[in-house]
PDB file of N, CA, C and O in Angstrom:
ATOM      1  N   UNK A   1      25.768 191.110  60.575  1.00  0.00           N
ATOM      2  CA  UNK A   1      26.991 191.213  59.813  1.00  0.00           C
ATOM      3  C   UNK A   1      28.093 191.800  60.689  1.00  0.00           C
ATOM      4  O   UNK A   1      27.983 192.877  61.274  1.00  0.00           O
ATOM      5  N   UNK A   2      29.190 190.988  60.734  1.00  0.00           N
ATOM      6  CA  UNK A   2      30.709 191.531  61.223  1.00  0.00           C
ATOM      7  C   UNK A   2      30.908 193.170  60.328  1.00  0.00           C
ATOM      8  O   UNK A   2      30.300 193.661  59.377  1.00  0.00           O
ATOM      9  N   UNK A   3      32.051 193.651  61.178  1.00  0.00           N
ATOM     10  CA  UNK A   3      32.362 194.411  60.319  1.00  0.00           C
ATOM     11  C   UNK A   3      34.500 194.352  60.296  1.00  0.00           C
ATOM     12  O   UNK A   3      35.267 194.329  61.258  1.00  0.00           O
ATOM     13  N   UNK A   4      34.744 194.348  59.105  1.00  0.00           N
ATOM     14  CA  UNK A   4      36.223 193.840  58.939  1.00  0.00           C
ATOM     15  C   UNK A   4      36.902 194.813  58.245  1.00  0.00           C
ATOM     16  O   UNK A   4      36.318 195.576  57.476  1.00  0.00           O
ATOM     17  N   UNK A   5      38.504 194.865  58.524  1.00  0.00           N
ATOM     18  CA  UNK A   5      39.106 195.569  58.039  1.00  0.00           C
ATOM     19  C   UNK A   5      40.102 194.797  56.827  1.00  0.00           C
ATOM     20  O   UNK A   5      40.555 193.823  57.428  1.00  0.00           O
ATOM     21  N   UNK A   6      40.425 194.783  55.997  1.00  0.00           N
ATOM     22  CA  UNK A   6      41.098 194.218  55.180  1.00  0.00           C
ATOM     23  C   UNK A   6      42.198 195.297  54.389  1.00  0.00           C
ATOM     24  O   UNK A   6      41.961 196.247  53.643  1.00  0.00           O
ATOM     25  N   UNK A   7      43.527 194.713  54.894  1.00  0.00           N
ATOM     26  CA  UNK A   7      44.998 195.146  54.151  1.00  0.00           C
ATOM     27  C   UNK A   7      45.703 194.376  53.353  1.00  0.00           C
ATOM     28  O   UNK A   7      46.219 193.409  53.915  1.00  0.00           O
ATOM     29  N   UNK A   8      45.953 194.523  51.876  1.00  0.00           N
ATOM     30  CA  UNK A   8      47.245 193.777  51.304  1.00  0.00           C
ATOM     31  C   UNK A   8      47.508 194.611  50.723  1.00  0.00           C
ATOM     32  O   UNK A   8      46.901 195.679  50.631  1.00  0.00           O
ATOM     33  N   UNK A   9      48.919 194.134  49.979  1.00  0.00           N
ATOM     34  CA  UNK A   9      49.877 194.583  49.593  1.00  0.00           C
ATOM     35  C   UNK A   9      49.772 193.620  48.047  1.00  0.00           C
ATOM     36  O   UNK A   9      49.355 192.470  47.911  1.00  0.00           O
ATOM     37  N   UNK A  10      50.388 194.697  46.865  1.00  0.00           N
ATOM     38  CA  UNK A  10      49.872 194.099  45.676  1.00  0.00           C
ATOM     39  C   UNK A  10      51.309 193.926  45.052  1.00  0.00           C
ATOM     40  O   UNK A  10      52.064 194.864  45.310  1.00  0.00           O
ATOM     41  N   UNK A  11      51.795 192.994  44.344  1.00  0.00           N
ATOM     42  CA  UNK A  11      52.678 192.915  43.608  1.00  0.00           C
ATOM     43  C   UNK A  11      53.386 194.594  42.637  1.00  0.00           C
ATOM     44  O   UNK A  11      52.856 195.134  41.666  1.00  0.00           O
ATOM     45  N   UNK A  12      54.535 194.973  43.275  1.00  0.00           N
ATOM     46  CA  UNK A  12      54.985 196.250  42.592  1.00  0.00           C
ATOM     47  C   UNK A  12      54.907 196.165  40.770  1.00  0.00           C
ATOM     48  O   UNK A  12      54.680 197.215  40.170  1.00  0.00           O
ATOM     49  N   UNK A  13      55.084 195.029  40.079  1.00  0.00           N
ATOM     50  CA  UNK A  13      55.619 195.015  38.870  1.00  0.00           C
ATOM     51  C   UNK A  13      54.419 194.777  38.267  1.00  0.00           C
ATOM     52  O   UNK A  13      54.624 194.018  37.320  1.00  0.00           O
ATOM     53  N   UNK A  14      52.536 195.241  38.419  1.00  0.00           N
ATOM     54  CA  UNK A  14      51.950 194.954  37.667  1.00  0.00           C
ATOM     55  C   UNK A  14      51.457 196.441  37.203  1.00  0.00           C
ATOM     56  O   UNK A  14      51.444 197.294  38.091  1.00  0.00           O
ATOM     57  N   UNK A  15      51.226 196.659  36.460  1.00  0.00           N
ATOM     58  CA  UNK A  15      50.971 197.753  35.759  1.00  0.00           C
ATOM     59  C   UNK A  15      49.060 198.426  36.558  1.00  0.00           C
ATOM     60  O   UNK A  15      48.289 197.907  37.364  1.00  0.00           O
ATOM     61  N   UNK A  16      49.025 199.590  35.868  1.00  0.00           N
ATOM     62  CA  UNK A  16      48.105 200.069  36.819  1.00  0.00           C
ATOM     63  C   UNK A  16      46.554 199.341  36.616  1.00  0.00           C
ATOM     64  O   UNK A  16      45.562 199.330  37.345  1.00  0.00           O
ATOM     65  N   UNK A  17      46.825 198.763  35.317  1.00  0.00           N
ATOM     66  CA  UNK A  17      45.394 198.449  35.136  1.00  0.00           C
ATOM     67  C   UNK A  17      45.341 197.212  35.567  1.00  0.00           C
ATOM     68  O   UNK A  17      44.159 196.970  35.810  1.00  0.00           O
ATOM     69  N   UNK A  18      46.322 195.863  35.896  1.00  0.00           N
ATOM     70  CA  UNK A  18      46.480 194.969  36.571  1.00  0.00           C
ATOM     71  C   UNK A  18      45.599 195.002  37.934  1.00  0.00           C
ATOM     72  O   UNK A  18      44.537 194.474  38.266  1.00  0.00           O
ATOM     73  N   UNK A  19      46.632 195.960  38.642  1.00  0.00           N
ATOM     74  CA  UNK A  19      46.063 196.314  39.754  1.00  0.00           C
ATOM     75  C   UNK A  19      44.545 196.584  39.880  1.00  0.00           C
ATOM     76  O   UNK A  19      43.851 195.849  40.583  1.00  0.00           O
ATOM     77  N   UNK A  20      44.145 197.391  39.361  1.00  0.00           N
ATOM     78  CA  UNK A  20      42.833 197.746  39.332  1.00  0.00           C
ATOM     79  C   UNK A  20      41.912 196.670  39.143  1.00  0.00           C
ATOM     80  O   UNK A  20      41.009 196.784  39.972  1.00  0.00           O
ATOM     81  N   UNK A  21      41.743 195.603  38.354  1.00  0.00           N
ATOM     82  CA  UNK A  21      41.590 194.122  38.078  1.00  0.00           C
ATOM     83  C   UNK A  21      41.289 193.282  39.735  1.00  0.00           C
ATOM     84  O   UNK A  21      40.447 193.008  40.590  1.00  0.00           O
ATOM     85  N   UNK A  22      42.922 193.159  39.269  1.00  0.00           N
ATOM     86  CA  UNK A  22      42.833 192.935  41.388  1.00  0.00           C
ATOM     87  C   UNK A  22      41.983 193.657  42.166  1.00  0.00           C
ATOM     88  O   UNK A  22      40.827 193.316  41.914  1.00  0.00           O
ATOM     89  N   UNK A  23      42.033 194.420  42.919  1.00  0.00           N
ATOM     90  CA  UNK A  23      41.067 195.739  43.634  1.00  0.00           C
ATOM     91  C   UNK A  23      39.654 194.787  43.296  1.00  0.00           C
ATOM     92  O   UNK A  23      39.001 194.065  44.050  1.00  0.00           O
ATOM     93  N   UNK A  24      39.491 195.080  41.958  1.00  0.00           N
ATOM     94  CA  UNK A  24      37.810 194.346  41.245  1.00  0.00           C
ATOM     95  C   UNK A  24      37.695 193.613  42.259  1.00  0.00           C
ATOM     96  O   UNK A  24      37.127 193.803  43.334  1.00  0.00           O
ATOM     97  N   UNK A  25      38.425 192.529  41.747  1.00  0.00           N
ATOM     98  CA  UNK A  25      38.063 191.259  41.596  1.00  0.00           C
ATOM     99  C   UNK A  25      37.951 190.611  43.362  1.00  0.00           C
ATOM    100  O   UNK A  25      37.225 189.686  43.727  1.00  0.00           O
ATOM    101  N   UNK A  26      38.823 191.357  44.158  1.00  0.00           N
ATOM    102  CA  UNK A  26      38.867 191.254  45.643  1.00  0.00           C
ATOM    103  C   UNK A  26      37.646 191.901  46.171  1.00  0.00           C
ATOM    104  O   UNK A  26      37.220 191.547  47.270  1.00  0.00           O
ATOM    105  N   UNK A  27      36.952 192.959  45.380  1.00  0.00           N
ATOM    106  CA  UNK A  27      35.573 193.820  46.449  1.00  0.00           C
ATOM    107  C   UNK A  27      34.499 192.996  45.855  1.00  0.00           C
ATOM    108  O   UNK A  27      33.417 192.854  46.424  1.00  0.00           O
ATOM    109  N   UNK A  28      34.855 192.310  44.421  1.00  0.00           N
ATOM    110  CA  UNK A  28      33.618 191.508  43.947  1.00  0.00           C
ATOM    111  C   UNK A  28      33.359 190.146  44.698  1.00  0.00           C
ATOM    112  O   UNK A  28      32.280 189.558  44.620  1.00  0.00           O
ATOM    113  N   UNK A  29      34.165 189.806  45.250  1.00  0.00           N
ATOM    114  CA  UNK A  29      34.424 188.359  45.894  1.00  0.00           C
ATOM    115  C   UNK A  29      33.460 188.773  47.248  1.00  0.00           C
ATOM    116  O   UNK A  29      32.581 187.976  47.578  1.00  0.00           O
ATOM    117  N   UNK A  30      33.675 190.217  48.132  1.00  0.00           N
ATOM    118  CA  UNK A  30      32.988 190.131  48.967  1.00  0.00           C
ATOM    119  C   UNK A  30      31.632 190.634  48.835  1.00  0.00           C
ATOM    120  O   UNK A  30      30.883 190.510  49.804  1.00  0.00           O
ATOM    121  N   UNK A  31      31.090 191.340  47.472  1.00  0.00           N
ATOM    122  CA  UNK A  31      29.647 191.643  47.631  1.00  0.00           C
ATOM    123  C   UNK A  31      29.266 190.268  46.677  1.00  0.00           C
ATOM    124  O   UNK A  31      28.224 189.789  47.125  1.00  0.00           O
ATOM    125  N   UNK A  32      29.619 189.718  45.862  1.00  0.00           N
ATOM    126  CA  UNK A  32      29.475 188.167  45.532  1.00  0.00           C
ATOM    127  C   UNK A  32      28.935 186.879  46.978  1.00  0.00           C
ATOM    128  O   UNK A  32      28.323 185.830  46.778  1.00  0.00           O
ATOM    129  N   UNK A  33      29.354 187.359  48.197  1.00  0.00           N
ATOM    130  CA  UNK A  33      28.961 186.788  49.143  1.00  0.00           C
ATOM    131  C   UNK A  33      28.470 187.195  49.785  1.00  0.00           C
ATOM    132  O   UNK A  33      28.900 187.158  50.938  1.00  0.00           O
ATOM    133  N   UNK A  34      27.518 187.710  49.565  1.00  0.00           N
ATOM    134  CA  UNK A  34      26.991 188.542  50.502  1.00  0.00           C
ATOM    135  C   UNK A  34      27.328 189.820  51.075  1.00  0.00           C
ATOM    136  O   UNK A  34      26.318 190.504  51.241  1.00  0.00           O
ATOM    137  N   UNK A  35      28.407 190.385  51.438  1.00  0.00           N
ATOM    138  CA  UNK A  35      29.136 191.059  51.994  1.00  0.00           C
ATOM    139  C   UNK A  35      28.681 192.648  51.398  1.00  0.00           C
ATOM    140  O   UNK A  35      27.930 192.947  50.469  1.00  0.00           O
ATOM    141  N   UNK A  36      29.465 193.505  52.341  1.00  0.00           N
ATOM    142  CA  UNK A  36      28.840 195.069  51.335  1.00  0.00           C
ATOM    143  C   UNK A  36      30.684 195.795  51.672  1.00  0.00           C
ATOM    144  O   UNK A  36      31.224 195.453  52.723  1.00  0.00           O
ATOM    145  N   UNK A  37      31.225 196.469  50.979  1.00  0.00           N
ATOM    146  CA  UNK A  37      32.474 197.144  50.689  1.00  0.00           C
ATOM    147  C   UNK A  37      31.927 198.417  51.393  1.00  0.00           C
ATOM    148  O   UNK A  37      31.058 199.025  50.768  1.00  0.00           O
ATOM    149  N   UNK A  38      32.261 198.852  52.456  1.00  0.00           N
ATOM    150  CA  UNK A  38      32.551 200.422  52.984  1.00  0.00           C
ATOM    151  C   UNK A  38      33.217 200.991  52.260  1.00  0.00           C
ATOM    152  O   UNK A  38      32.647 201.720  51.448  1.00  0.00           O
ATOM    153  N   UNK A  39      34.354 200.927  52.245  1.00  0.00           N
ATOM    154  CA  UNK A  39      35.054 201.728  51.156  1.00  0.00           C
ATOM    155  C   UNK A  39      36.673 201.098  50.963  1.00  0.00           C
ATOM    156  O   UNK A  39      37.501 200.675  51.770  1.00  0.00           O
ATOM    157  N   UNK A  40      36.667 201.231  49.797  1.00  0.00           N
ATOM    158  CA  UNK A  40      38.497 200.546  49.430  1.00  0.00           C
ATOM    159  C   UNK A  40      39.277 202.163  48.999  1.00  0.00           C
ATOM    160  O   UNK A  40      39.123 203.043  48.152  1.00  0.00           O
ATOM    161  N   UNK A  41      40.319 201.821  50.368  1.00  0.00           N
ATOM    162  CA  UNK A  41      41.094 202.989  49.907  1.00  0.00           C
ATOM    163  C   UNK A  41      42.997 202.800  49.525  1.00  0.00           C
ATOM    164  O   UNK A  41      43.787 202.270  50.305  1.00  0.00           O
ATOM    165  N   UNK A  42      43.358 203.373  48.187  1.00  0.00           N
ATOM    166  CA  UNK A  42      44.371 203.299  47.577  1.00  0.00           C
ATOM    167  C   UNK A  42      45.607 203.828  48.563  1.00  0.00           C
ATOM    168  O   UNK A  42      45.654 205.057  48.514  1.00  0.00           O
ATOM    169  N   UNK A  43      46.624 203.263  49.445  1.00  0.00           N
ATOM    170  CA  UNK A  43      47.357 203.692  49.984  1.00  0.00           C
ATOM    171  C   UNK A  43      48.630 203.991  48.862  1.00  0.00           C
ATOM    172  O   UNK A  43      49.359 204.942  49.144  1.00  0.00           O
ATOM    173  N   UNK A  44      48.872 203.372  47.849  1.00  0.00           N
ATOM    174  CA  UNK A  44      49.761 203.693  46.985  1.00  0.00           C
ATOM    175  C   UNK A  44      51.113 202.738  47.190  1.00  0.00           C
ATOM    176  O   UNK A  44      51.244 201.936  48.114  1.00  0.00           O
ATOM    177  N   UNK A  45      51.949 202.953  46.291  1.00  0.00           N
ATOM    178  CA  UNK A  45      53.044 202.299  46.200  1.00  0.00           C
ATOM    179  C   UNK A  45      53.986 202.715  47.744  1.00  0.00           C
ATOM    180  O   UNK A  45      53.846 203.830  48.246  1.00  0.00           O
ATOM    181  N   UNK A  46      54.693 201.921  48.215  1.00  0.00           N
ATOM    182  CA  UNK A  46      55.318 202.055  49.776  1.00  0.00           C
ATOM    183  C   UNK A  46      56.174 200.721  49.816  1.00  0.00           C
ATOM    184  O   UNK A  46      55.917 199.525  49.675  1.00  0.00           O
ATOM    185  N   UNK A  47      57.564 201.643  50.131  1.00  0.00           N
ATOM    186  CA  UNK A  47      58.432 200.704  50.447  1.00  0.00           C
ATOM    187  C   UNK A  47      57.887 199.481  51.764  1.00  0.00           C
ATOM    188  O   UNK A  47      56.885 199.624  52.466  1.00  0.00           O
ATOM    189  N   UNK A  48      58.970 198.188  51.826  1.00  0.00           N
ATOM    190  CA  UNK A  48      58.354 197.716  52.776  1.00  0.00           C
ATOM    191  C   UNK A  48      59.553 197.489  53.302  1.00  0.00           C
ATOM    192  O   UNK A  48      60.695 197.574  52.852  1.00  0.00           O
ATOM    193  N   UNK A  49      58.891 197.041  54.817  1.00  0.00           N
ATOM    194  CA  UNK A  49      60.140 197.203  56.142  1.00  0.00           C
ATOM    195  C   UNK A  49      61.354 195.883  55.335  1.00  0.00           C
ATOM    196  O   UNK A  49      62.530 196.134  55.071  1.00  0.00           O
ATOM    197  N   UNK A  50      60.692 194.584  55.091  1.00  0.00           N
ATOM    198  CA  UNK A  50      61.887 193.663  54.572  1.00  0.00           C
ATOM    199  C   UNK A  50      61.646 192.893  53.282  1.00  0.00           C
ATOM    200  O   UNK A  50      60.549 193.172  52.798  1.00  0.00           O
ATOM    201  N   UNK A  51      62.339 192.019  52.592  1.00  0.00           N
ATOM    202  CA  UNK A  51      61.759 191.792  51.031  1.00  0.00           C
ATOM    203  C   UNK A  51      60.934 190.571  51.462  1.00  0.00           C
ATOM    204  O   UNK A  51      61.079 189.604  52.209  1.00  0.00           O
ATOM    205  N   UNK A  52      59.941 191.104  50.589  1.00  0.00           N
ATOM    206  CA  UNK A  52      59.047 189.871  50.688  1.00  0.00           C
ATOM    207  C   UNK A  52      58.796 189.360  49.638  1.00  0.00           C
ATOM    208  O   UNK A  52      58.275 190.126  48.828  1.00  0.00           O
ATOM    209  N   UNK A  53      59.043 187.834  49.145  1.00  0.00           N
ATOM    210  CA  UNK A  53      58.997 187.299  47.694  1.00  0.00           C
ATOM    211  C   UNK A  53      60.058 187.966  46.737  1.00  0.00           C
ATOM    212  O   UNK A  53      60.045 187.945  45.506  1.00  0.00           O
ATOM    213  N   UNK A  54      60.917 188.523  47.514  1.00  0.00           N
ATOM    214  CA  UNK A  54      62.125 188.844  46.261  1.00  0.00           C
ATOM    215  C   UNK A  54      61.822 190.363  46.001  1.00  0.00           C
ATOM    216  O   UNK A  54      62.552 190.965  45.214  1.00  0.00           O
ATOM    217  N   UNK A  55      60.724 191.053  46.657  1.00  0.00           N
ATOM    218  CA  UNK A  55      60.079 192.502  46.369  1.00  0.00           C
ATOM    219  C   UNK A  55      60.523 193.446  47.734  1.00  0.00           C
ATOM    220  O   UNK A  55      60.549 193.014  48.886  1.00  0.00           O
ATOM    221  N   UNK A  56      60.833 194.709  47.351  1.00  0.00           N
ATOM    222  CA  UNK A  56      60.985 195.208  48.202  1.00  0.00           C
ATOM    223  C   UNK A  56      60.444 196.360  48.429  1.00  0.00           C
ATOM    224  O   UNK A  56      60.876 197.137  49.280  1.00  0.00           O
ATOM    225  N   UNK A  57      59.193 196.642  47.508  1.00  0.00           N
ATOM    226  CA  UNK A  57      58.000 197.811  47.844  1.00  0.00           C
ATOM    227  C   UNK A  57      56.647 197.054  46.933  1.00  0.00           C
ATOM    228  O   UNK A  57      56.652 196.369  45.911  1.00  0.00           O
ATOM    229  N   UNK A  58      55.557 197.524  47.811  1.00  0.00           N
ATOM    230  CA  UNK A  58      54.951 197.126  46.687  1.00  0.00           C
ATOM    231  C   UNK A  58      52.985 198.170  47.259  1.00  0.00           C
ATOM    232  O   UNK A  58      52.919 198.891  48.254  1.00  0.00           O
ATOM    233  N   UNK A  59      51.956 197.943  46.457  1.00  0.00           N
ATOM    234  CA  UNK A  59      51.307 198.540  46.368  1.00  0.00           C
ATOM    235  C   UNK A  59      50.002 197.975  47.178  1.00  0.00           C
ATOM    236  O   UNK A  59      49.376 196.925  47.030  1.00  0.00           O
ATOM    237  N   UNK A  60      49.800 199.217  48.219  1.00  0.00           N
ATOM    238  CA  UNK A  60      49.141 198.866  49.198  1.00  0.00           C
ATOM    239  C   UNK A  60      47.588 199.238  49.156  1.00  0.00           C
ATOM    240  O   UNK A  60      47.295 200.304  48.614  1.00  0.00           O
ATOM    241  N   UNK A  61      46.499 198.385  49.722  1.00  0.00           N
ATOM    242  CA  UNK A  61      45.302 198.785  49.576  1.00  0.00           C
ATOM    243  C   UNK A  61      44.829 198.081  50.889  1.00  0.00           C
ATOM    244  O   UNK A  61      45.018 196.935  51.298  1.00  0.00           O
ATOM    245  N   UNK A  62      44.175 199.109  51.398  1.00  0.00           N
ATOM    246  CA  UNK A  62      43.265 199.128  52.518  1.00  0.00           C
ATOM    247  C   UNK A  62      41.684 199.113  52.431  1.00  0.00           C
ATOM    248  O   UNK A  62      41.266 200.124  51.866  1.00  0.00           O
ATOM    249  N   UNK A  63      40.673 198.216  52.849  1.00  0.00           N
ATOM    250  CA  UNK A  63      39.543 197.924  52.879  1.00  0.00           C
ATOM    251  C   UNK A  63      38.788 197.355  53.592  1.00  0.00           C
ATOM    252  O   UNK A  63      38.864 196.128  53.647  1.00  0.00           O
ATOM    253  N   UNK A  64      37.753 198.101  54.417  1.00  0.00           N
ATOM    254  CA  UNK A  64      36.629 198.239  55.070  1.00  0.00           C
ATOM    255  C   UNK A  64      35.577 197.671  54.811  1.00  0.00           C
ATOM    256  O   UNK A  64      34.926 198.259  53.947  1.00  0.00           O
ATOM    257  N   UNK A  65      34.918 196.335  55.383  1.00  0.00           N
ATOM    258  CA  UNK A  65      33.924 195.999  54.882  1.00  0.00           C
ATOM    259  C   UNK A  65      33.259 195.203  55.650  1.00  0.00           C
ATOM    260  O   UNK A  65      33.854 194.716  56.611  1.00  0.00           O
ATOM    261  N   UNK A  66      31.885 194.878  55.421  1.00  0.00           N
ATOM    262  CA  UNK A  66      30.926 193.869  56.356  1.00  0.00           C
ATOM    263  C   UNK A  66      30.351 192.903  56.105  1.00  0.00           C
ATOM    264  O   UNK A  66      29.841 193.008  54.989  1.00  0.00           O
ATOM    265  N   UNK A  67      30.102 191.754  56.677  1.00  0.00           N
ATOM    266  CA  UNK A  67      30.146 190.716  55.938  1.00  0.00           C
ATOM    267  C   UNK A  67      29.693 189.800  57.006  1.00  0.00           C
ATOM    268  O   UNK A  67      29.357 190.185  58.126  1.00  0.00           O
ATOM    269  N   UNK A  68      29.703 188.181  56.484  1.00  0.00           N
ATOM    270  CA  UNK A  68      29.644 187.264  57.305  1.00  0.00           C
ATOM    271  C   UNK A  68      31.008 186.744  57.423  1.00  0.00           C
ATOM    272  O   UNK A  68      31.904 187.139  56.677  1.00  0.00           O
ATOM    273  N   UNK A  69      31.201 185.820  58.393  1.00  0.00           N
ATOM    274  CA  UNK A  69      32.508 185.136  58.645  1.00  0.00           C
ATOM    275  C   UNK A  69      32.785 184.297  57.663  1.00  0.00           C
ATOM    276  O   UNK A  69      33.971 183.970  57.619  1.00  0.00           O
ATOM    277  N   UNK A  70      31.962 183.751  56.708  1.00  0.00           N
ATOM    278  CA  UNK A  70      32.326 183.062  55.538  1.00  0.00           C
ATOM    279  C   UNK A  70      33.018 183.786  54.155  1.00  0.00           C
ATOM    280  O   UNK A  70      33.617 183.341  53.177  1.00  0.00           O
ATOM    281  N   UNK A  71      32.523 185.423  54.702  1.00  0.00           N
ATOM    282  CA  UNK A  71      33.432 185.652  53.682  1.00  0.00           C
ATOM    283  C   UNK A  71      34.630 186.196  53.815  1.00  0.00           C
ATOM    284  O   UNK A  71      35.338 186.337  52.817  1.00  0.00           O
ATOM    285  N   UNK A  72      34.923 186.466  54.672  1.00  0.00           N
ATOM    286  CA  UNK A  72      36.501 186.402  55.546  1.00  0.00           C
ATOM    287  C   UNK A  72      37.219 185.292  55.682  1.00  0.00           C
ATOM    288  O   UNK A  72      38.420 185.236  55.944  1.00  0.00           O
ATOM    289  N   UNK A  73      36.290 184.174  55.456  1.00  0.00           N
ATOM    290  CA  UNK A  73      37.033 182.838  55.032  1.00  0.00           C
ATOM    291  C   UNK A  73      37.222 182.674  53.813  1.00  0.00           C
ATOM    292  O   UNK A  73      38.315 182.156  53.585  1.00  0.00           O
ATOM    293  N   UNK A  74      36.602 182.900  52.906  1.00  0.00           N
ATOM    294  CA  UNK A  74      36.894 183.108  51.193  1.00  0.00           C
ATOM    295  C   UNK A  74      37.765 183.780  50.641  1.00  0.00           C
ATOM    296  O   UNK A  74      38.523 183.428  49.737  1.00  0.00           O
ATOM    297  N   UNK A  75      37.655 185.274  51.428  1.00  0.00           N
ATOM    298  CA  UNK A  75      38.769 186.032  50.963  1.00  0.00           C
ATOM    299  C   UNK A  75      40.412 185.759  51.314  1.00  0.00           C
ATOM    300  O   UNK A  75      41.307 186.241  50.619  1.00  0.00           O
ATOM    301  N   UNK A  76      40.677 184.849  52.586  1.00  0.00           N
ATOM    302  CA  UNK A  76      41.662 184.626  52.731  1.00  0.00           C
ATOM    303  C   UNK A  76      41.982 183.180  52.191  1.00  0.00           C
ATOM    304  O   UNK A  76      43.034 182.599  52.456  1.00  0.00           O
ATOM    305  N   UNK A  77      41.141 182.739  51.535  1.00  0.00           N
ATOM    306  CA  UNK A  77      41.682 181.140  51.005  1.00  0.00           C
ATOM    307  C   UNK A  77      42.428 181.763  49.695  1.00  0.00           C
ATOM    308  O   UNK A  77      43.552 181.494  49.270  1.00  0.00           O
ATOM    309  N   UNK A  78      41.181 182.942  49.038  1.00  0.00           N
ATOM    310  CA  UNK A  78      41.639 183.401  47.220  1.00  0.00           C
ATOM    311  C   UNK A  78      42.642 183.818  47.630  1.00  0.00           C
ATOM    312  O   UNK A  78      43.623 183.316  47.083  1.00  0.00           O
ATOM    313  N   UNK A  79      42.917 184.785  48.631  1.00  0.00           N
ATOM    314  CA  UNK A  79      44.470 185.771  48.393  1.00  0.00           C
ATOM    315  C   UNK A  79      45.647 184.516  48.602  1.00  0.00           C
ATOM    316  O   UNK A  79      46.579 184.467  47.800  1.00  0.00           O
ATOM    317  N   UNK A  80      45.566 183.672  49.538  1.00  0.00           N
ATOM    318  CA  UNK A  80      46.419 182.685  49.861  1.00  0.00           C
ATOM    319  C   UNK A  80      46.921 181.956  48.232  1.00  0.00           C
ATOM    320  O   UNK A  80      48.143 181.883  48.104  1.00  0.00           O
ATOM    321  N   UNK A  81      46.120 181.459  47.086  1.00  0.00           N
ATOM    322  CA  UNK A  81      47.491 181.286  46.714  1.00  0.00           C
ATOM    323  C   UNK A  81      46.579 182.365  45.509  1.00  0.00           C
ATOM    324  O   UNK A  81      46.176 181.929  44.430  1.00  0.00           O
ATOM    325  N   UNK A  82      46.428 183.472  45.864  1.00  0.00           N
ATOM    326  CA  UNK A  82      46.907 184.593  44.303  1.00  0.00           C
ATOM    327  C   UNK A  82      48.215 184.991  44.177  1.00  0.00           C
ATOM    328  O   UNK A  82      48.917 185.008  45.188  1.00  0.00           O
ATOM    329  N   UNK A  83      48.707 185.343  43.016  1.00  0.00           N
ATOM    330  CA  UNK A  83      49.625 185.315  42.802  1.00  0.00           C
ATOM    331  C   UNK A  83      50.706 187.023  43.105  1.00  0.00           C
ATOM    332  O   UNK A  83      51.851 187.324  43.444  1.00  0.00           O
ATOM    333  N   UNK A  84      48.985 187.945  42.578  1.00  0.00           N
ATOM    334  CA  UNK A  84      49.198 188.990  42.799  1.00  0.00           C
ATOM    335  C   UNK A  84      49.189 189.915  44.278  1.00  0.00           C
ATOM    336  O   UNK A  84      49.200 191.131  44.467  1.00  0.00           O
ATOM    337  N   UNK A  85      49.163 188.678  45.266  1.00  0.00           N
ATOM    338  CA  UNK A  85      49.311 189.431  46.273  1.00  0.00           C
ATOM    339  C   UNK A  85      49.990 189.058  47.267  1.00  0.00           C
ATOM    340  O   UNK A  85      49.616 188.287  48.151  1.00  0.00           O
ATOM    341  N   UNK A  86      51.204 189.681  47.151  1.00  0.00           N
ATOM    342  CA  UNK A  86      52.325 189.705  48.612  1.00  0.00           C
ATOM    343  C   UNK A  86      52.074 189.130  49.937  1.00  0.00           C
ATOM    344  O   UNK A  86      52.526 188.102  50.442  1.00  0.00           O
ATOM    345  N   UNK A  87      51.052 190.231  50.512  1.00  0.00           N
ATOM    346  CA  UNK A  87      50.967 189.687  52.094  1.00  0.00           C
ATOM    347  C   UNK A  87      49.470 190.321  52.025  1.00  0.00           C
ATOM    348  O   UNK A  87      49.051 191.126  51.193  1.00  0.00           O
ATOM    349  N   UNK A  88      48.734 189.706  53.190  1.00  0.00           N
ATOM    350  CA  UNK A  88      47.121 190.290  53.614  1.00  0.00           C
ATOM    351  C   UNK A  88      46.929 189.829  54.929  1.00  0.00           C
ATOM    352  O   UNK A  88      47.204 188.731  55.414  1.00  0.00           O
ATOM    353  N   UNK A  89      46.390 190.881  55.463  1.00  0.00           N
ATOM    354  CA  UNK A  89      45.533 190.634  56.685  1.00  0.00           C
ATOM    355  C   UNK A  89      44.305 191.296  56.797  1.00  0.00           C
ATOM    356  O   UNK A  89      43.919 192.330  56.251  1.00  0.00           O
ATOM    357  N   UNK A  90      43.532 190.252  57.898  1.00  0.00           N
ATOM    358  CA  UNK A  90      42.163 190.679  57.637  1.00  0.00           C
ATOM    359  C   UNK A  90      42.263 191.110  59.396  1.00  0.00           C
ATOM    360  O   UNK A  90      43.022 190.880  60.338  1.00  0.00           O
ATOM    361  N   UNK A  91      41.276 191.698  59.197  1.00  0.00           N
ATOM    362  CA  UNK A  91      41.014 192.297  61.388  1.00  0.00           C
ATOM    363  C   UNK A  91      39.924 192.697  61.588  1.00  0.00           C
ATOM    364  O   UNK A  91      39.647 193.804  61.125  1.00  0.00           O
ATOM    365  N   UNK A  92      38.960 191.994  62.303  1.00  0.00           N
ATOM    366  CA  UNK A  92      37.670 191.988  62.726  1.00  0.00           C
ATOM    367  C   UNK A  92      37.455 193.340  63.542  1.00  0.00           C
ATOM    368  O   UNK A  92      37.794 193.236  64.720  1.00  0.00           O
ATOM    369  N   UNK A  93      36.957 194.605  63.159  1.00  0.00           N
ATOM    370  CA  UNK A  93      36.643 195.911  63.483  1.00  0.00           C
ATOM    371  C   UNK A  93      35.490 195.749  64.959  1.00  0.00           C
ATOM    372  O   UNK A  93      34.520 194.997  65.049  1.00  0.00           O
ATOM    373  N   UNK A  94      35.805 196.337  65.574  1.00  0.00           N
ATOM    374  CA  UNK A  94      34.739 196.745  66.674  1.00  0.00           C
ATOM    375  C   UNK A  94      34.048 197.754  66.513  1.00  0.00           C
ATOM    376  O   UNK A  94      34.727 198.779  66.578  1.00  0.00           O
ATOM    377  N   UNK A  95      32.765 197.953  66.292  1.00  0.00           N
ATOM    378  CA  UNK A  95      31.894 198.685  66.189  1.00  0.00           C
ATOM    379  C   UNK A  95      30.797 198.906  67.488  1.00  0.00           C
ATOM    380  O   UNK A  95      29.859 199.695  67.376  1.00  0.00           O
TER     381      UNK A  95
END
């Protein structure tokens, strides 16, 4: 198993339990594939450097996790067109 770092940024205007939904539904996608979640950590609401989608802060979450390369391919097909999420990047950790 790889081990990966995963950042997005969540739509500012969804309420907290939205969010939390999201969060779910993104760590379930990777132990759903196999994968195991190190840990998801809440960076919080944070302005951003320029508007993105018409937004100009929005709510950031950082996550650590290991996996196969298929599910680093899954996770970036779902976020690609979710709705609830701004921007993401994934970054293959060296261990």
């Amino acid at each position: 198993m790889r081990a990966y770092e995963l950042m997005y940024v969540i739509r500012p205007d969804l309420d907290d339990e939205a969010a939390n939904a999201v969060v779910e539904r993104f760590n379930g996608i990777i132990t759903n594939n196999g994968g195991e979640v190190e840990s998801a950590t809440r960076w919080g609401r944070r302005r951003l450097a320029y508007e993105v989608k018409k937004f100009r802060e929005g709510l950031y979450m950082l996550v650590l996790f290991k996996g196969e390369p298929a599910v680093e391919r899954e996770l970036e097909r779902l976020m690609k067109i979710s709705d609830e999420v701004i921007r993401f990047m994934v970054i293959r950790r060296d261990e």
